[in-house]
Each structure stands twice: as structure tokens, then as C-alpha cells.
NUDREN-358071 format. One record per atom (N, C-alpha, C, O, CB): residue number from 1; residue in three letters; x, z, y. Coordinates in steps of 0.05 Angstrom, whole numbers. Atoms other than C-alpha are relative to their C-alpha. Glycine has a CB too. Example, Ala and Ser with C-alpha at 12.3 -4.5 7.8 and 13.67 -1.06 7.14 Angstrom:
     i    aa        x        z        y
     1   ala       18        0      -24
     1   ala      246      156      -90
     1   ala       18        0       24
     1   ala       39       13       24
     1   ala      -20       25        1
     2   ser      -16       -1      -24
     2   ser      273      143      -21
     2   ser      -15       14       22
     2   ser       -5       18       44
     2   ser        9      -29        9
//
This chain:
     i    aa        x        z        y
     1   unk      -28       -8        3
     1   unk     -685     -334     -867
     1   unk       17      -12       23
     1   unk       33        1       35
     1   unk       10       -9      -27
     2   unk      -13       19      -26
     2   unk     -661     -390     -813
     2   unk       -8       16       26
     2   unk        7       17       46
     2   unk      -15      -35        3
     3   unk       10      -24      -31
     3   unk     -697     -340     -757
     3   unk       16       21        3
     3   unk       25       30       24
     3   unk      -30       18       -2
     4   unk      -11      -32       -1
     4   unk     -664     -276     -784
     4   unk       29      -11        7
     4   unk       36       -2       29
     4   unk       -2       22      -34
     5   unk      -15        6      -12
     5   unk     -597     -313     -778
     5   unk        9       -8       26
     5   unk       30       -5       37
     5   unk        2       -9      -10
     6   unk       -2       13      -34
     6   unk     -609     -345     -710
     6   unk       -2       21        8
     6   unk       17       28       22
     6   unk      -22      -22       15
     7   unk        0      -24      -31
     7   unk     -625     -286     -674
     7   unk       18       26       -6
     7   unk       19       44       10
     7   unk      -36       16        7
     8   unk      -21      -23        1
     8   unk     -570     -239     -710
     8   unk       25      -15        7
     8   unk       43        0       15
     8   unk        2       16      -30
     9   unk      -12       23      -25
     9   unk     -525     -304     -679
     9   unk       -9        6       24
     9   unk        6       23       33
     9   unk       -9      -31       -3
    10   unk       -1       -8      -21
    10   unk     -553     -296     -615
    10   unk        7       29       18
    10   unk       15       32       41
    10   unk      -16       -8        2
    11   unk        2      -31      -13
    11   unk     -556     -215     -607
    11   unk       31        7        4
    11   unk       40       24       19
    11   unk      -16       26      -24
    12   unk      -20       -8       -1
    12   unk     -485     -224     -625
    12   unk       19      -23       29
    12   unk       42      -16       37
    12   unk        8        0      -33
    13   unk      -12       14       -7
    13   unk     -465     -282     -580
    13   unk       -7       19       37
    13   unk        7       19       57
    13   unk       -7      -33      -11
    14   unk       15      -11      -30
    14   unk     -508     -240     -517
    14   unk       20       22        2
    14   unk       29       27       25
    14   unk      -37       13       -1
    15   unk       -9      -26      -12
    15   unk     -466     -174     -532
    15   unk       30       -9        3
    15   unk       44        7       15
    15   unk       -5       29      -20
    16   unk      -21       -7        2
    16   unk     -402     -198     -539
    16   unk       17       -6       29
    16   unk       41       -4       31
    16   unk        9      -11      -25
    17   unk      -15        0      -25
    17   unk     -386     -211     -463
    17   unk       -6       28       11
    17   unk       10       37       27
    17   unk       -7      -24       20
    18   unk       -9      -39       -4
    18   unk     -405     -130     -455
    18   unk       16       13       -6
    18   unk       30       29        6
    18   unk      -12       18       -8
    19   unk      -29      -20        7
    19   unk     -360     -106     -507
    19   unk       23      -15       10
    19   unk       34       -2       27
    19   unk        8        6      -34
    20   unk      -20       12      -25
    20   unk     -306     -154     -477
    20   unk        8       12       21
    20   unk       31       18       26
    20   unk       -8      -20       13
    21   unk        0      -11      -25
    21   unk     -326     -125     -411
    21   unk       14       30       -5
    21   unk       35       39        4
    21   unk      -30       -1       12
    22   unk      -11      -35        9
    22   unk     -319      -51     -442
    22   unk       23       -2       -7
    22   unk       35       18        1
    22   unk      -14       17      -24
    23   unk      -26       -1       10
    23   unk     -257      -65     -470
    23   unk       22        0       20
    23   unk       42       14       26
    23   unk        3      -22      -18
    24   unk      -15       -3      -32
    24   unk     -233      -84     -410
    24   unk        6       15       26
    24   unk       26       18       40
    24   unk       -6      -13       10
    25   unk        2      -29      -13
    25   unk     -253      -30     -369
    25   unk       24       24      -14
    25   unk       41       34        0
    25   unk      -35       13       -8
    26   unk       -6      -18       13
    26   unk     -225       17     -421
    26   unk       29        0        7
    26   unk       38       21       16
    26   unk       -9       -2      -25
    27   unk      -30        8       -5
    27   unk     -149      -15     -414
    27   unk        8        1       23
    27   unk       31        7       28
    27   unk        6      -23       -6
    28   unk      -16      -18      -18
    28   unk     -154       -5     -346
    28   unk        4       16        8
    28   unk       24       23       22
    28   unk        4        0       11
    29   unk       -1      -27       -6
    29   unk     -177       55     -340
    29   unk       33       18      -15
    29   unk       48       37       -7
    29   unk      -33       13      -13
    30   unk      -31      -17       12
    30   unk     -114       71     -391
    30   unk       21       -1       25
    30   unk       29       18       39
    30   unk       19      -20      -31
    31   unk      -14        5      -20
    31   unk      -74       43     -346
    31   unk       10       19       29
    31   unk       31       26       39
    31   unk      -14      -19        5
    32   unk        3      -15      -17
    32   unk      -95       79     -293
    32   unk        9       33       -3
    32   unk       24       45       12
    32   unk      -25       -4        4
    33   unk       -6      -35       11
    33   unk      -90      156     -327
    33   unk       27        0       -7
    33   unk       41       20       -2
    33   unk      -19       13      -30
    34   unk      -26      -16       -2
    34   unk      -24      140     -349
    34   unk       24        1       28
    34   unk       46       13       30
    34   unk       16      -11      -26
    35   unk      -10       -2      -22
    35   unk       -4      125     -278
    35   unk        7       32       13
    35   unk       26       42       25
    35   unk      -16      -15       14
    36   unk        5      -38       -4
    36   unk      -30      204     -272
    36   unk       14        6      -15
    36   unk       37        4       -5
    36   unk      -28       17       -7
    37   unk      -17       -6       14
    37   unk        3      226     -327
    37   unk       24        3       -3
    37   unk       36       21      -15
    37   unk       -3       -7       -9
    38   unk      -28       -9        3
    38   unk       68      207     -315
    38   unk       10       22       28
    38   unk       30       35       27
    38   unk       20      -30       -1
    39   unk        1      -16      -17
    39   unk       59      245     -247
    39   unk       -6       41       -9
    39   unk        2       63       -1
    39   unk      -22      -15       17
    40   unk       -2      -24       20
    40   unk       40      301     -292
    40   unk       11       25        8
    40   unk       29       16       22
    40   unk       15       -7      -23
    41   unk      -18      -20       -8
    41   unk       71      368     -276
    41   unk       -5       27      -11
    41   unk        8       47       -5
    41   unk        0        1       27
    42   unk        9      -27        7
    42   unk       39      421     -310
    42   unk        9       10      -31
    42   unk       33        5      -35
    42   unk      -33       -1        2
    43   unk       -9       -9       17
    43   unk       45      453     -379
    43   unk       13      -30      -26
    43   unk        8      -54      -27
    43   unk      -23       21       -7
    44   unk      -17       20       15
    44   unk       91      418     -434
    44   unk      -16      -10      -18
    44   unk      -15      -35      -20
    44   unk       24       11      -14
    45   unk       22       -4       26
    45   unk       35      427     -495
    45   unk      -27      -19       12
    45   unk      -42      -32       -2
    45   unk      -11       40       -5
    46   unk       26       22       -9
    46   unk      -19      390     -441
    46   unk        8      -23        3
    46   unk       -8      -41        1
    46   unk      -15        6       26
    47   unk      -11       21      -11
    47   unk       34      338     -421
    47   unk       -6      -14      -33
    47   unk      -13      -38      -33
    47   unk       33        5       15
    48   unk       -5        6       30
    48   unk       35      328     -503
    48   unk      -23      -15      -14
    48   unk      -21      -33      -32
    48   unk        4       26      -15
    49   unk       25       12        6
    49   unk      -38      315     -509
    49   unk      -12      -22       11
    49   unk      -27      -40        3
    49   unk      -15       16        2
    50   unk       12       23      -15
    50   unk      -50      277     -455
    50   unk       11      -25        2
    50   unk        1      -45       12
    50   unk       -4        5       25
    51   unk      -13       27       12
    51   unk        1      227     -480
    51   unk       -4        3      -26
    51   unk       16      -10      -35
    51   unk       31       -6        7
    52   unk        9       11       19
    52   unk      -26      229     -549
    52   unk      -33       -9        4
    52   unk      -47      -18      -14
    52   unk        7       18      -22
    53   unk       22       12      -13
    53   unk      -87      212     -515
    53   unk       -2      -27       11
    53   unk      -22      -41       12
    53   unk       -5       14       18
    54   unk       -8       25      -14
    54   unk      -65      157     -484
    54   unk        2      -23      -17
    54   unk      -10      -45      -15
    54   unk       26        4       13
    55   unk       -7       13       22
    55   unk      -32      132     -546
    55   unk      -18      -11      -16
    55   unk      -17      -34      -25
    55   unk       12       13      -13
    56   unk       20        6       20
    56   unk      -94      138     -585
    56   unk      -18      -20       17
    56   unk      -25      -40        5
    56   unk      -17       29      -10
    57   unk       19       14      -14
    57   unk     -139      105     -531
    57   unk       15      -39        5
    57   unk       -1      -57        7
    57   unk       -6       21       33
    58   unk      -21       17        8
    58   unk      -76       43     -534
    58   unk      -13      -13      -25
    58   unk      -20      -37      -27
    58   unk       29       14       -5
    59   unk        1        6       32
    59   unk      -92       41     -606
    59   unk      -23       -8      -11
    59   unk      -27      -23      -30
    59   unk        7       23      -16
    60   unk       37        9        5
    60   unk     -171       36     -603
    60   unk       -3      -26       15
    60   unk      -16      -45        5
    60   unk      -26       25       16
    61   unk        8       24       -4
    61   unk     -169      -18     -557
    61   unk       17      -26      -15
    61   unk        5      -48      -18
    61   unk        0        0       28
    62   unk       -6       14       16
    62   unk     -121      -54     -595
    62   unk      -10       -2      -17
    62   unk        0      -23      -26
    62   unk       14        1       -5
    63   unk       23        2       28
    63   unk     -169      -50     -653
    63   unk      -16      -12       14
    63   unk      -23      -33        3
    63   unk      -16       27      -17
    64   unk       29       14      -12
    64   unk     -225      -72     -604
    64   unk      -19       19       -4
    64   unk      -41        9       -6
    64   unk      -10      -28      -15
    65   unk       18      -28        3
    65   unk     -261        2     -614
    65   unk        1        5       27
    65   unk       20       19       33
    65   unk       12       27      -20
    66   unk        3      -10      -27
    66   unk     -280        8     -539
    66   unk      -10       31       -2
    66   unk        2       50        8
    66   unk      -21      -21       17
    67   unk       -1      -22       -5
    67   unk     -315       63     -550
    67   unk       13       34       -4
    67   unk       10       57        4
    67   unk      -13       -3       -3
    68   unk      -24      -26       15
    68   unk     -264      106     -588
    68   unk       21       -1       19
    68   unk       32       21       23
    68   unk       17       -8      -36
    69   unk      -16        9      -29
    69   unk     -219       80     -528
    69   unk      -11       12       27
    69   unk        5       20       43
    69   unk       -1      -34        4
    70   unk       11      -19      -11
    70   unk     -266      112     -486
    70   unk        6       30       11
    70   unk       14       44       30
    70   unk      -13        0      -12
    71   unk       -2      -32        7
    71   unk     -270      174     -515
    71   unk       21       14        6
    71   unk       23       33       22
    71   unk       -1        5      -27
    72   unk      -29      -15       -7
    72   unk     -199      190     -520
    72   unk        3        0       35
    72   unk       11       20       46
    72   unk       31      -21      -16
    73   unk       -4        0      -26
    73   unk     -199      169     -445
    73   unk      -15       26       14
    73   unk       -8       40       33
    73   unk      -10      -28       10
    74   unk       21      -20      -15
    74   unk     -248      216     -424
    74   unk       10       32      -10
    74   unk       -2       49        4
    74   unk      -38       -9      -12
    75   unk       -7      -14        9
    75   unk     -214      273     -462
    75   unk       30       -2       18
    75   unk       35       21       27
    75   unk       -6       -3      -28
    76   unk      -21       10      -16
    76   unk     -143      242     -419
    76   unk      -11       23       21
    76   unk       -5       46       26
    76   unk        3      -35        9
    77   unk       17       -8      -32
    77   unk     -186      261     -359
    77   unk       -5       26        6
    77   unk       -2       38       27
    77   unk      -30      -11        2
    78   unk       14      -27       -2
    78   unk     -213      321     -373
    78   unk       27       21       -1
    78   unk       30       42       11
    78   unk      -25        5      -28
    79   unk      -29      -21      -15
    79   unk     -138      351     -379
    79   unk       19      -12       16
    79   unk       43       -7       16
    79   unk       22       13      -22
    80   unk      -17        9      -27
    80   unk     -111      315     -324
    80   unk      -14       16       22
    80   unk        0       26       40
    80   unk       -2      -36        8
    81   unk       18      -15      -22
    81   unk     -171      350     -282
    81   unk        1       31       -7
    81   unk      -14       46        6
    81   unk      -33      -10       -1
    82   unk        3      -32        9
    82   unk     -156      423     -316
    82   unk      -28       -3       -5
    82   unk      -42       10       11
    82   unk        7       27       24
    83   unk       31      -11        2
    83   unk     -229      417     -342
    83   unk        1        6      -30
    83   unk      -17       20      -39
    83   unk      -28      -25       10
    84   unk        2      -12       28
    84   unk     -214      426     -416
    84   unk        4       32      -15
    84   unk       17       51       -7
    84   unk       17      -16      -12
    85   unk      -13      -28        5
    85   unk     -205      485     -447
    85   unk       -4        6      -34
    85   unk        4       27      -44
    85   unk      -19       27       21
//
């Protein structure tokens, strides 16, 4: 039982300077898209999404959900680039 504890202690002490890392990535990549964003110029309804996108990806890393922070980012992206549809 002292084994199964120690090494679900270590697996957790090994990942948590990745998700850290990811988290961090994630905030600046926000950062970054809404720099785009407010440059923005195209339809009103995309401008709408891609700042509740923003919002939501804000809101995940404040939880510490990198990858839901991600997600929304990558969805940012994809209508900042006209690739969604």
C-alpha cells in the first residue's frame, strides 16, 4: 500500500511542472489571439464567437483545465484564420 502511494506521489509530483508548463502556454497563447481579435474586422456574429472564445479559454485556465483552455483556443484560431465553417 506504501508503494501504491509513493509512486501515485511521484507520477503526480513529475507531471505537475508540464501542466504548469501547459497552463502557461495556454495564457499566452490567449493573450496573444486576443491581440488578433481586437484587430478583428470581419463579420459581427464571428467577432462574437471569437470573444466568447476567448472568454471561455480565460475561464479554463483559471480553473487550471489547460486542456479545455486549449481547445477553446484552437477553435479562437480557426475563426481568426477563416478556417471554420
Amino acid at each position: 500500500m506504501r508503494l501504491i502511494a509513493m509512486t501515485l506521489l511521484l507520477l503526480f509530483v513529475t507531471a505537475l511542472p508540464t501542466w504548469a508548463d501547459s497552463l502557461a502556454a495556454c495564457s499566452a497563447r490567449g493573450a496573444q489571439l486576443g491581440q488578433r481579435a481586437k484587430k478583428f474586422s470581419g463579420d459581427a456574429m464571428m467577432k462574437r464567437l471569437i470573444d466568447a472564445d476567448l472568454k471561455r479559454a480565460n475561464k479554463e485556465a483559471a480553473e487550471g483545465d489547460a486542456d479545455e483552455c486549449t481547445e477553446a483556443l484552437d477553435h479562437a484560431t480557426k475563426l481568426l484564420d477563416g478556417s471554420a465553417a
